[in-house]
N, C-alpha and C positions, 0 to 999 in steps of 0.2 A: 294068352299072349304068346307070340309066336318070337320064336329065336331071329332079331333081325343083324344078327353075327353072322347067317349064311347068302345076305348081300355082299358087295365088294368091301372088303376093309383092310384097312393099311395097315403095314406091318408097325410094329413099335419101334418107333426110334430107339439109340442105344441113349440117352439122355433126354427123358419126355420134360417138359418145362412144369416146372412146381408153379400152382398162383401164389403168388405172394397172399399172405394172410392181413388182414387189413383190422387193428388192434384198438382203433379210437375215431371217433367221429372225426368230421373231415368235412370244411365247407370252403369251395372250389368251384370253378369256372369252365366251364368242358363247350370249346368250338368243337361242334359235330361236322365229320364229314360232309359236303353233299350230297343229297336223296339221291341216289341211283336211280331210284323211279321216274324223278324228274330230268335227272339226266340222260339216261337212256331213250328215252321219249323224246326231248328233246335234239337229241342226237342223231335220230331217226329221221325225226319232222325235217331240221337242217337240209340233210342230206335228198333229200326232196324237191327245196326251194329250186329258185333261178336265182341265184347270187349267194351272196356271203352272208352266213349266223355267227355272230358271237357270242359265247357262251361262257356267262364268268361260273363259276363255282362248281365245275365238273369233279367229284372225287377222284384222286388219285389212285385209282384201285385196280386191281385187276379186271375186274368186269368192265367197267370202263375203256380199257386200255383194249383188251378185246373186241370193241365195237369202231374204236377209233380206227384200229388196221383193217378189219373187214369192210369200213365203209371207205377207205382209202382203194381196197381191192375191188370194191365196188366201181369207184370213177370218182369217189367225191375226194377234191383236193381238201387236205387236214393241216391247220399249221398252229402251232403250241405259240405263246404270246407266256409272258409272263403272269398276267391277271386273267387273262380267257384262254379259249381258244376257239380260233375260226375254221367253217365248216364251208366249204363254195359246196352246190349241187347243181345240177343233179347227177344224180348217180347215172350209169352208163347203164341203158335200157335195153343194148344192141343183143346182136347172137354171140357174143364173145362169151365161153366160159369161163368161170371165176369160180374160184376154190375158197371157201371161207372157215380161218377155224373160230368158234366159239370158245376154245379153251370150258370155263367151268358156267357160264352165264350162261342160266335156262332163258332171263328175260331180250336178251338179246339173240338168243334163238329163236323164238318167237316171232320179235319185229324182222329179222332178218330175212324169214319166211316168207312175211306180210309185201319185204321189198323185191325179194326172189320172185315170185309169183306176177310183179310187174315186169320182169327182163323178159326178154325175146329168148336167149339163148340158156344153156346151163348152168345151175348154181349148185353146188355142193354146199352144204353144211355140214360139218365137223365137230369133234371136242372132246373134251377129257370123259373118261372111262365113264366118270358118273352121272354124266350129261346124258349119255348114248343110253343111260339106264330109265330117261323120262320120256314118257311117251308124250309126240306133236300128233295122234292120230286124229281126233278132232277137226283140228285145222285142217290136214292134208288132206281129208275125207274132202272138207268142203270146196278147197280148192283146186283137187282131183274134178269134182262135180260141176267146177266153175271152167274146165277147161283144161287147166294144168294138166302135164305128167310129170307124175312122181313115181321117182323112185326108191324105197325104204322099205326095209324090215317091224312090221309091227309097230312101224310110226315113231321109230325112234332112230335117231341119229348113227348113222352117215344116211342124209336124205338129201337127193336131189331135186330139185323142181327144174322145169323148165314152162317157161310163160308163152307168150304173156294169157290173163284169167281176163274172159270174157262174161261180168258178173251178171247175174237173174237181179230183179229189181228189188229180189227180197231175200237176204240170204238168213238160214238157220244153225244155229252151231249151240253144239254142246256147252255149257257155260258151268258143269257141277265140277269138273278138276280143273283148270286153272280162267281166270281173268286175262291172263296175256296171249288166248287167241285170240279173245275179243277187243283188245287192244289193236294185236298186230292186224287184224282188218278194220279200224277204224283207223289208226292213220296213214296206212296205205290207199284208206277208201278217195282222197283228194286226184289220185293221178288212175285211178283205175274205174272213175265212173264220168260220165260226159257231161248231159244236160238234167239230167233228173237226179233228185236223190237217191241217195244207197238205205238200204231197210237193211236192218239186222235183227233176228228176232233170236231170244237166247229161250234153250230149251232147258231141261234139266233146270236143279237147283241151282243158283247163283251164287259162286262164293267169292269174297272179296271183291265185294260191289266199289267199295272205295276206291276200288284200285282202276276200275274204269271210270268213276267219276273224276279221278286225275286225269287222265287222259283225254276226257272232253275240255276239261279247262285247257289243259296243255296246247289242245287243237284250239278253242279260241284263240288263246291269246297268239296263236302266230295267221290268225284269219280266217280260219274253216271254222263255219258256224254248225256243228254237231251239238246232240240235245238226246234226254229221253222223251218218248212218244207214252211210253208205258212203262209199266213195271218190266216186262219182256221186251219190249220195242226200243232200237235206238235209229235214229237217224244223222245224216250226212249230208249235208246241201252241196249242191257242185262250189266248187271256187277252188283258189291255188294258194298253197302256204306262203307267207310274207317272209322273206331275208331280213335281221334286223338283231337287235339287242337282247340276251336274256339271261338273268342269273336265278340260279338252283339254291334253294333253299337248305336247311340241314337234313340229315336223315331220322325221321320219326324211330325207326325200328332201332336203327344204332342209338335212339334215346332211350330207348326202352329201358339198358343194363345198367344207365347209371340213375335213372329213376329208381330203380328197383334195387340199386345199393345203396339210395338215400335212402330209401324206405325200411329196409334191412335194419343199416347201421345207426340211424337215429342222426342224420346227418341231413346236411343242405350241399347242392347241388346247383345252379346256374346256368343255363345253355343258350348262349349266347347268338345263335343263328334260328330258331325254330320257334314259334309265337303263336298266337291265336288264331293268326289266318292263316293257318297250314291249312291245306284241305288232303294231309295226308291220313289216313285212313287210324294207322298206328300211332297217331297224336291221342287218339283215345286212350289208351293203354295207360295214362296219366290218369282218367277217372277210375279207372279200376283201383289205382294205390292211393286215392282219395278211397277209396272204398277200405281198402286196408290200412285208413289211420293218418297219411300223410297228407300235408297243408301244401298245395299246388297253387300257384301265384302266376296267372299269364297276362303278359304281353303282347305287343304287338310284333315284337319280330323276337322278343324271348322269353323262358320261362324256367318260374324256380320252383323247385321239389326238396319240402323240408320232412323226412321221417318221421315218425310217432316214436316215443318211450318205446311202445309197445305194439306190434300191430295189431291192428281189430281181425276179428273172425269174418270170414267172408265165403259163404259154405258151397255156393255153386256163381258162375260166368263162363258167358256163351263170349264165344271168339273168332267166331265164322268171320265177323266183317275185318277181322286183323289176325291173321293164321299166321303172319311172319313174326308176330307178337308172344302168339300163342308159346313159343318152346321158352321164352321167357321167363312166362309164368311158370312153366312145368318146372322150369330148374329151380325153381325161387320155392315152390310147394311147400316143400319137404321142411323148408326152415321156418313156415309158420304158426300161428298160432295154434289153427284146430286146422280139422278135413277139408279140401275144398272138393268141388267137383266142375272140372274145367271141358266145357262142350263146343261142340261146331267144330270139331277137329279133322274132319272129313279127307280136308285137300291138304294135309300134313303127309298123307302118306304118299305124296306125286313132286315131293320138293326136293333137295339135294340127297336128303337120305329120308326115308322114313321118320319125320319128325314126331309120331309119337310112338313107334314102337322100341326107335332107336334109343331117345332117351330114356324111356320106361325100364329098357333092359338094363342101360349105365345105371340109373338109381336104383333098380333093384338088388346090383351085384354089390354099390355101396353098403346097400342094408335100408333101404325104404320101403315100408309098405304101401302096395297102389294095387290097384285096379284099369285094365283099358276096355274098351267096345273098339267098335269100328270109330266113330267119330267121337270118343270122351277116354277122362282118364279120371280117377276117383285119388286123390294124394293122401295122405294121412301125414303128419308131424310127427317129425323123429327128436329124439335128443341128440343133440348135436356131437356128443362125444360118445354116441353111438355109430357114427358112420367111420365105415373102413375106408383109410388110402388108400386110392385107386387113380391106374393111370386112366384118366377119357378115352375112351376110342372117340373120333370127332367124324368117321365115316366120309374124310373129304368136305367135311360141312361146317364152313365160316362162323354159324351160328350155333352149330353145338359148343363149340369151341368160349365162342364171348357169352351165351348165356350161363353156362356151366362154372363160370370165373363168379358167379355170385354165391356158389355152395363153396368153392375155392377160400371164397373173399372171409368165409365164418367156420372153416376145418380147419385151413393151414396143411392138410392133408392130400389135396388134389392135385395130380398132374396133367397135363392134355399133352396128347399123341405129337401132335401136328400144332407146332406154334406160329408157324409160318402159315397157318390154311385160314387166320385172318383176313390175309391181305386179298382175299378176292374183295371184300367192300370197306375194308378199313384196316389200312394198314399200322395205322399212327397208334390202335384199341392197345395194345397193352402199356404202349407211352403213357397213356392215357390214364391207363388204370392205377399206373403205379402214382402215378400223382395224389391219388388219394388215401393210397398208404404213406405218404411222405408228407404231406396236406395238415397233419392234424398237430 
């Protein structure tokens, strides 16, 4: 396992924030954020129309916020509403260059790309230190290939495109490190192809199939009929995005933490925005802690997670089709029963930080014993007053931070670096949490 301390990483605050230790069961009501995925997506599609989107349930987050100003710098007028907020498009297609920053959101890098790639004239994209550390080469290959010039260092940010992409009737793209190239050219695909459909054929392994299966719904439901052809094959029918009504569901992955503190503490749980017809990918992550013991109760727009006594053994789960899920579970390991061995961990190492090497080295300096490969990590069960105080390093990364608050929730011991590096997808997460130390 390789030292992932000699990435970028932030200095220690002079006051890292202690989690609060969480002392007795706690059965509680948790409105989750809205899905950034659906958001984002949607936010995108918008800005596409000919006319006005309203869009209720936009999270309040940084990533969010990030996409609202860049699509403003783009041409699309944005206006905040009390219950939504409306998107007019389209975006300005002209030779005008625009300068866009990303701040810390890889997934709105991506789409932003998807939309760059349709302007006539130059787009800069930009972002925080950590951003510039994930490669877009993938994408910029193919839509270097499709016409564009770009300009960029080894595929990672500050990347310029200028358009507009003149597409082949079949485009091929890398699909084994991330799903959100193949996102950002499928809802780009509505204004960049004419009379015929657009072919996309994914190469490489597929990870986080889920996450484009949102995104074809996503394009339904605002008019563009997109589908799979095959297991590799997606397709694009010509038509134009519909202006209209739409509200965002909760976020799956931000459900993950407090699943997995009812699961922990032998507690119940409630999520009041998120139900049976999510078709978000990390709604699964609920069978998994059915698998370690906990009684899951779904609905149609909500669902309850009651904890076990005790959790069951659960010795190995593959994780490929929900990797934002994955550091989740990694942080949760160490507090279980027996060994698990957690796989598909591949596209962990192309995400804000290193998601499994980063953690592997935080728990190990606790006092955990584990094992990794390139895409797996092998946990073992510690005694819990075995592990050392230690402050997090959170590497810039929202989810080291919220998954880590579950080994927190059972020390009393842990601190995190950066308590403010929530708020790229959920600001409200430690309000949140302390409810359930106050709950019982």
């Amino acid at each position: 396992m390789h030292n992932p301390t000699s990435s970028a990483k932030p200095s220690t605050p002079a006051s890292p924030f202690l989690v609060p230790k969480i002392n007795s069961a706690f059965d509680i009501e948790i409105t989750l954020p809205g899905s950034k995925s659906y958001a984002l997506r949607q936010l995108a599609i918008a800005a596409l129309c000919d006319g006005t989107t309203q869009i209720k349930g936009i999270p309040e987050c940084d990533d969010s916020a990030a996409m609202l100003e860049c699509l403003q710098r783009l041409g699309a007028q944005v206006t905040k509403h009390a219950e939504h907020i409306a998107i007019t498009g389209p975006i300005d297609l002209s030779t005008r260059s625009v300068t866009l920053d990303a701040r810390m959101s890889g997934a709105s890098t991506r789409l932003l790309l998807g939309l760059a790639a349709l302007r006539e004239g130059d787009t800069q994209i930009d972002g925080h230190v950590s951003l510039r550390a994930r490669t877009n080469q993938p994408l910029l290959d193919l839509l270097a290939a499709q016409g564009c010039v770009i300009e960029s260092v080894d595929g990672c940010l500050p990347v310029t495109v200028r358009g507009s992409m003149r597409p082949q009737a079949v485009l091929q793209i890398d699909g084994s490190l991330s799903s959100q190239y193949i996102t950002a050219l499928l809802i780009a695909a509505p204004r960049y192809i004419t009379d015929q459909p657009q072919i996309i054929e994914i190469t490489g392994d597929l990870v986080s199939k889920p996450y484009i299966d949102i995104t074809l719904n996503e394009m339904r439901k605002r008019g563009v009929s997109a589908q799979w052809q095959s297991e590799r094959r997606l397709q694009v029918e010509p038509g134009a995005y519909q202006a209209g009504t739409v509200s965002v569901e909760g976020d799956a992955t931000a459900a993950t933490y407090f699943a997995a503190l009812a699961t922990l503490h032998s507690s119940r749980v409630t999520l009041t925005n998120l139900g049976v017809e999510s078709r978000q990918g990390d709604f699964e992550f609920l069978q998994v802690m059915e698998k370690l013991g906990a009684s899951v109760q779904r609905a149609a727009t909500t669902t309850q997670i009651i904890g076990p006594a005790r959790t069951s053994e659960l010795a190995r789960v593959d994780m490929q089709a929900m990797p934002d899920a994955a550091l989740t579970l990694i942080a949760m390991a160490p507090l279980l029963t027996a060994s698990i061995h957690i796989t598909g961990l591949s596209s962990l190492h192309h995400k804000e930080c290193d998601r499994l090497e980063c953690p592997a080295h935080e728990l190990t300096v606790m006092g955990a014993h584990l094992t990794t490969g390139h895409d797996s990590i092998r946990i073992n069960p510690v005694a819990i007053h075995t592990l050392q105080p230690h402050v997090l390093t959170t590497y810039h990364d929202h989810r080291m931070a919220m998954a880590f608050s579950l080994i927190g929730s059972v020390t009393g011991t842990l601190s995190i670096d950066d308590k403010q590096v929530v708020n790229k997808t959920y600001p409200a997460f430690w309000k949140d949490y302390n409810r359930l130390t106050l709950s019982a």
